[in-house]
N, C-alpha and C positions, 0 to 999 in steps of 0.2 A: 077136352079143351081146358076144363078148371083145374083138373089134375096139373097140366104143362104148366096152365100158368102161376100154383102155386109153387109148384117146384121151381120156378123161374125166381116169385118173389121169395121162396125162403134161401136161395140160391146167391142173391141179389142182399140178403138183408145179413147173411154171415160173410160174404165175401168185406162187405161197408167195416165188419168191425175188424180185420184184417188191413186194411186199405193202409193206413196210416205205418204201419210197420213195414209194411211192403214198399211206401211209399220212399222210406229211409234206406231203405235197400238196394231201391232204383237210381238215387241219386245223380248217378254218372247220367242218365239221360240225359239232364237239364244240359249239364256239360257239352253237349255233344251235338243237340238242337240247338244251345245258343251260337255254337260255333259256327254250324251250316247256313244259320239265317244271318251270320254278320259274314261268311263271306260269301254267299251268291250275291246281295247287291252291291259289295264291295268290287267283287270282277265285272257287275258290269261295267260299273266306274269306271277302273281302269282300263277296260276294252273302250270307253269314249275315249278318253283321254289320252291313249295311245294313238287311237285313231287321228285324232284333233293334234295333238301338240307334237308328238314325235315322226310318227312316220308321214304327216298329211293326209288331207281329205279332198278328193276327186271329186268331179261330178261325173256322172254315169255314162258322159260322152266325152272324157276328158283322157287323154296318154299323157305320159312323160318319157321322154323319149332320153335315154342315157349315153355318153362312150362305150365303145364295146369293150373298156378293162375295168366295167363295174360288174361285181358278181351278184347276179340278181336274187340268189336263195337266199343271202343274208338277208338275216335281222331286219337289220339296221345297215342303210346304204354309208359304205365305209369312207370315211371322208377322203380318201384316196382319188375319189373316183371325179375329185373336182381337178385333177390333174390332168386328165384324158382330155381329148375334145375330138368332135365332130366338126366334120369339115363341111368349108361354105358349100360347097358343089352338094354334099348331102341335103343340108340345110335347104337347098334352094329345090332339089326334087322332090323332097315332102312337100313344102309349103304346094308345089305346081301338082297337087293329087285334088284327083275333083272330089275327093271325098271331105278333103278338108274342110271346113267353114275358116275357122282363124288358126292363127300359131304365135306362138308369143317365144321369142331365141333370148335368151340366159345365156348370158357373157360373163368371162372372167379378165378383170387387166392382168395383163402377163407382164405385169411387174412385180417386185419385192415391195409388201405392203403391210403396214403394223398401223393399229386403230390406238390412241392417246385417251384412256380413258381416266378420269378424275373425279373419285365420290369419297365424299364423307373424309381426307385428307388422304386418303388412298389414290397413289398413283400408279396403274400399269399401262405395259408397253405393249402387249401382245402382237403375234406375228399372226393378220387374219388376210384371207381371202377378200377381196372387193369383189362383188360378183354385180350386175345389173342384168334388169329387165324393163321393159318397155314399161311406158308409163300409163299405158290403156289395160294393163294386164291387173294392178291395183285399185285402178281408178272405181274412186266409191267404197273401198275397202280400208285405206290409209286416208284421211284426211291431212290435203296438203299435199299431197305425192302426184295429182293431175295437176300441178300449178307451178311445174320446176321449169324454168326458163333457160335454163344453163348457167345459171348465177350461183354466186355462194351465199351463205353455207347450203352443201349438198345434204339434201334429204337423204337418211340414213332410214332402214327399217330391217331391226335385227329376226331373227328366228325365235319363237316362244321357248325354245330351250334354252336360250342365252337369261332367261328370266330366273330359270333354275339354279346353272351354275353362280350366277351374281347373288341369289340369295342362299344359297349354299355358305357363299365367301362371307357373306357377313354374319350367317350366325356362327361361324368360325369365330368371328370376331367381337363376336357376342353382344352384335347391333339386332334388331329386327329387320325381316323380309321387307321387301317393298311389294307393294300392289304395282300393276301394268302402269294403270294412269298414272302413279307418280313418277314413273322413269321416263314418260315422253315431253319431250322439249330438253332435254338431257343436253346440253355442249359436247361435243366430240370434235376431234382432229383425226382427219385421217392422214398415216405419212404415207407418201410415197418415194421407195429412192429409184432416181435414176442411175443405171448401170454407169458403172467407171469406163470414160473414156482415156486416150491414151494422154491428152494434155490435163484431164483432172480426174481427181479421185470421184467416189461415189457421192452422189448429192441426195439431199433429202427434202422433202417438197411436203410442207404442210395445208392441207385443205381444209377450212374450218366444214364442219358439219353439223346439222343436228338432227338427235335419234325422234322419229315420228311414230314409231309404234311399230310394234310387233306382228310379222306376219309368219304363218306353217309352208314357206315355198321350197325352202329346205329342211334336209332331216341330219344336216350336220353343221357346225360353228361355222358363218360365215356373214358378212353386212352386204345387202344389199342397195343399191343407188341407181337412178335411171340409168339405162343401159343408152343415154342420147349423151351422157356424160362420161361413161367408159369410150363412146368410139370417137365423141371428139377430141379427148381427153389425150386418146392414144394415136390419131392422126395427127394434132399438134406435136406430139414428140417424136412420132416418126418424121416428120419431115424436120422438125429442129434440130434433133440429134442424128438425122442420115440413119435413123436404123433400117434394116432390111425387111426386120416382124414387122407384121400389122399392128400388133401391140397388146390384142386382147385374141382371147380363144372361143367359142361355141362350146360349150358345154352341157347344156342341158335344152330343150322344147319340151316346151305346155303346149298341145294340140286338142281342137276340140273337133269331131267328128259332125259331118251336118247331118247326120241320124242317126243312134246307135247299133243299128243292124251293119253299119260297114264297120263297125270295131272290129272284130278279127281278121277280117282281109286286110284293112288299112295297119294293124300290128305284125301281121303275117310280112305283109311287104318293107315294112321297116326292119326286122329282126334281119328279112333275108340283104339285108346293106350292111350286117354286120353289127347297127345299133340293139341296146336292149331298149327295151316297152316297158313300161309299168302302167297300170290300168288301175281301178277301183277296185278290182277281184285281186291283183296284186297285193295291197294294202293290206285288204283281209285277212287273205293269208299270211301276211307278215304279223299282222297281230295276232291271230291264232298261234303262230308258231313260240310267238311273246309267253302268249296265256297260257301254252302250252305245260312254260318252265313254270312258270305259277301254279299250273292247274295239279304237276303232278306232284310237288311238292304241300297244296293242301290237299290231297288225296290220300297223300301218303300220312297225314296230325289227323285228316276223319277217319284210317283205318284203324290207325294207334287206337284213337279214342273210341271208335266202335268196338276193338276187340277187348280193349280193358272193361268196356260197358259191357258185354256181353257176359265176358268169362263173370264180372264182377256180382251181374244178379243170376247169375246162373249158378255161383256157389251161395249168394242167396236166400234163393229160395231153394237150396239142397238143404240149409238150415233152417228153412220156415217148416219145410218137408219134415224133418227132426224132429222140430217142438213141437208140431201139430200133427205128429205119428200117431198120438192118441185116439186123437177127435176123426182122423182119419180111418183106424179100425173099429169105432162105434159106429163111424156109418157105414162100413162097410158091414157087419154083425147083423145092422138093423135091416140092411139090406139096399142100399145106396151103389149104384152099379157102378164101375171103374170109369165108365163114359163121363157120367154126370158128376165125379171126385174132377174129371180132367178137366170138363169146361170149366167148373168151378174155380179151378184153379188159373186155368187161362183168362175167364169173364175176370177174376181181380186185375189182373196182371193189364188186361186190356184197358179196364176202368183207370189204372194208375199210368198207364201210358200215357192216356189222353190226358188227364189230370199234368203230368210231367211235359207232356207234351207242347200244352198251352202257358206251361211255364217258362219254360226253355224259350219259346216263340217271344215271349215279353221280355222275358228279360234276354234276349239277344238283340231285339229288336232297341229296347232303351243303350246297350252298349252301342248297339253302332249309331244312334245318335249323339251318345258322349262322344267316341272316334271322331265321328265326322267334324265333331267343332274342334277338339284337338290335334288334329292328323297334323296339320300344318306346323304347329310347336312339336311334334314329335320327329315329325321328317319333313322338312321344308321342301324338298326335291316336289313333297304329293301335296302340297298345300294350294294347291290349283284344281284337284280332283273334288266332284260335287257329288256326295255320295247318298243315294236317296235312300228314304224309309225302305224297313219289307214291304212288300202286299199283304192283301189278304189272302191271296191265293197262296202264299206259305205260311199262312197260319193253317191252314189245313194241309196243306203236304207237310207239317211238321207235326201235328196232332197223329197223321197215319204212318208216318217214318215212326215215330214214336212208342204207337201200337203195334207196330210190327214188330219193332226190335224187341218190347217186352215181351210180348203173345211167346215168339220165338225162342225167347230165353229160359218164359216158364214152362215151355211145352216136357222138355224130357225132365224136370224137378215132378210135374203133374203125373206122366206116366210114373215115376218111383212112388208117387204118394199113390195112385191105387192100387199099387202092385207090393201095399205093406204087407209084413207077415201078422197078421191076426193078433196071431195067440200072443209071438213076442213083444207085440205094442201092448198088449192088454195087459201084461205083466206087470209095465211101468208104473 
């Protein structure tokens, strides 16, 4: 046992004076661990924020029930798909399914419609969608969206993506972003034209509005407004103007299931009417497919840098092997066995790992907290993304990722060093 353990400590006390040369050797480590610890909590971020702002967030008894010319693999539901619509007789046999509890019908006016927007002396016209939903479907989520009487100005509440593209325009402009809170109570107009009749041309109908806050009900550009203001909005014009349409379309239901064990039979029986379903497991997998494009693309900057790391202490220590050819055929002479030259070699390699290891981890760890307050000046699109610290729990899978890569790297430089020729080293 004394024997083991000083061969350990003098094992231990020659590897130390090695350490630091080896350590300059390893460098690419640090590279490599910092990189891995800024971007694991960086994709959880953005798997929240995807979830949250882009595609929505379900509750776990919650469908959305689509037209059937929305193609469901996508991405990203294609703004096409606010064209389609679901008809009332549909509309009216979900609602009458006893598995339902409530249903909330998302309407679009099926008129020609452009939002007046006016910021910072910037004026545009854009041609948007008016879409409405009931006003118990927000209620307690919008302040001010349960209190619309049918009066003007109409409550407006755009989609959190519309926060993106607006600060996008302005750093174009080379204004600053806005925070949420400052864009609500915002003046809007919304036009609407009514179709040319044959005694006058096309008219144009301004609605004063104002924007209330931003809600995730869509995952594409569009304003929505109570949906008690779309149908009377469009029954006063059907009957003023004699049109035929009803005046607005069903496009979209939010259903929530009264237990979640009938979700698949209550999606099963919608799908088979020809509508698509989208569920919470839906979303998911729209965001994986997201991460997906992300994932292989940092996969592919940690392989790069793994194999540079690799090959890099791997002709390393082919050269530490070289200068310490010597010192390596004395112990062998003296009688130092090839086992005990290869731990040795590997125990530094190990020691510097971890060393490397916990450095890479700090300093990845301080860069992604500088990121995280800069992100926003860098790419305003992510300046909503809330990107937390590592754990602790990657400071140790970065310490043994670390250990592994060097162990692995010094292992065959270790086999060449006891497998010196002798006599040739001893010559030197």
């Amino acid at each position: 046992m004394f024997y083991i353990l000083r061969n350990i400590a003098l094992i231990t006390k020659d590897s130390i004076r090695n350490i630091f040369r080896t350590m300059i050797s390893s460098f690419g480590i640090i590279i490599l661990i910092a990189f891995v610890v800024m971007y694991i909590p960086f994709r959880e971020s953005v798997k929240r924020y995807l979830e949250t702002n882009i595609f929505g967030k379900l509750a776990i008894n919650e469908i959305v029930i689509y037209p059937p010319n929305v193609r469901k693999n996508n991405i990203i539901t294609p703004s096409s798909s606010i064209s389609g619509e679901i008809s009332a007789e549909k509309i009216r046999r979900i609602a009458a399914f006893p598995e339902i509890q409530t249903m909330h019908k998302v309407v679009r006016l099926d008129f020609k419609t452009k939002l007046h927007i006016s910021l910072f002396g910037y004026t545009r016209y854009p041609y948007v969608p008016i879409c409405g939903v009931s006003k118990e479907y927000l209620k307690g989520k919008i302040i001010g969206w349960q209190n619309f009487k049918n009066t003007q100005p109409v409550p407006i509440v755009a989609p959190k993506l519309v926060i993106e593209m607006l600060n996008e325009f302005l750093v174009i402009k080379n204004m600053p972003p806005l925070e949420e809170n400052a864009l609500k109570g915002l003046p809007l107009n919304i036009l609407i034209f009514e179709p040319p009749m044959e005694n006058r041309p096309e008219k144009e109908l301004q609605i004063p509005s104002t924007l209330l806050g931003f809600a995730d009900v869509f995952p594409f550009p569009t304003v929505l407004v109570p949906s008690e203001y779309i149908t009377s909005f469009a029954e006063m014009k059907r009957k003023e103007l004699g049109l035929k349409k009803r005046g607005y379309k069903y496009i979209m239901a939010i259903a929530t299931v009264k237990e979640q064990k009938y979700l698949p039979e209550v999606a099963r029986r919608i799908q088979n009417m020809g509508l698509v379903v989208e569920s919470q497991q839906d979303i998911a997998s729209k965001t994986n497919k997201a991460l997906e494009i992300i994932d292989r693309f940092s996969y592919a900057v940690i392989g790069i840098l793994l194999f540079i790391t690799i090959i890099s202490i791997f002709n390393s220590y082919l050269n530490i092997v070289y200068i310490r050819s010597y010192s390596f055929s004395l112990k062998r002479i003296i009688g130092v066995s090839k086992l005990r030259i290869i731990l040795e070699f590997v125990l530094e390699s190990a020691i510097v790992g971890t060393l490397l290891g916990a450095i890479g981890f700090f300093l990845g760890d301080r860069m992604l907290s500088y990121a995280s307050q800069k992100i926003g000046q860098w790419i305003p699109a992510l300046r909503n993304i809330v990107v937390t610290s590592s754990s602790e729990n990657l400071l140790w899978f970065s310490i043994f990722f670390s250990i592994v890569i060097s162990s692995l790297s010094a292992l065959l430089p270790a086999i060449f060093a006891s497998n010196i020729n002798l006599f040739k080293a001893s010559r030197k």
